[in-house]
N, C-alpha and C positions, 0 to 999 in steps of 0.2 A: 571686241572683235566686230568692228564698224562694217559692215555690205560694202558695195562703191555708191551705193547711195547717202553714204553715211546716217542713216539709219538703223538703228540696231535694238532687240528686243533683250532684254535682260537674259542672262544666262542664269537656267537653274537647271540641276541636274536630275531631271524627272521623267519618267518614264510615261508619257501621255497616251492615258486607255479613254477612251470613249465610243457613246452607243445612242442610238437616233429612236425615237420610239416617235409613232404618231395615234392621233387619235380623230377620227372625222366626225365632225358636230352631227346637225340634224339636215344637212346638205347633201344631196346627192352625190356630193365629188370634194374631194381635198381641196383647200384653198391654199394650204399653207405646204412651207416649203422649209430647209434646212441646209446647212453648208458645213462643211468642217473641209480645212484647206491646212493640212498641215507642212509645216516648212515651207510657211506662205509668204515670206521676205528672205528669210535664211532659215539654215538651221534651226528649230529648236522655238520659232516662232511660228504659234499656230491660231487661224482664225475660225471661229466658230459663230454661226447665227442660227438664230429661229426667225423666222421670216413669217409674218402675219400676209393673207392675203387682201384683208379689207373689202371683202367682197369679189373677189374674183383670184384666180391662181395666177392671172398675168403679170400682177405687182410682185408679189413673190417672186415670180420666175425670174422676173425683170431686176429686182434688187439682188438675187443670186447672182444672175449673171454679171452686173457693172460694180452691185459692192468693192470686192477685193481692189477690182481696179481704181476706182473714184477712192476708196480711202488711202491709197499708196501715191497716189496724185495731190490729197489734200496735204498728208503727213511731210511730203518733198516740197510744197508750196510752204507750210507751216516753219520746215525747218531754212528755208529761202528767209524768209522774215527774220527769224532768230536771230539767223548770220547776219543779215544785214546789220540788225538793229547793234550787234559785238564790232562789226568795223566800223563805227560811227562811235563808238561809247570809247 
């Protein structure tokens, strides 16, 4: 069951529970950040990160926000190549 992107996450039939817990160092303030994006291409595919700040909460924030997008850009880039290289072979 292919998207119109033709990308498609394996179908399994699983009821996806999850739960976020943080813990802040010896920092005055959270650096770090998390993501859970479910039914983040289609159905039944879901992304999840832990986002390290590296020293400030604005790289987290910043990898929160552009991840989903920047890896659903590489994955359509990636399968671009694939096809190509199948009407050529």
């Amino acid at each position: 069951d292919d998207d119109e992107s033709g990308i498609s996450c394996a179908k399994v039939n699983l009821r996806v529970r999850y739960g976020v817990s943080e813990r802040q160092g010896l920092r005055p303030y959270m650096e770090d950040a998390n993501m859970a994006k479910r039914d983040w291409m289609e159905e039944g595919c879901h992304l999840f990160g832990v986002l390290d700040g590296h020293g400030g909460r604005r790289a987290a924030d910043y990898a929160k926000a552009e991840l989903p997008a920047t890896l659903l850009r590489r994955l359509l880039a990636q399968q671009e190549v694939s096809e190509s290289k199948q009407d050529t072979a």
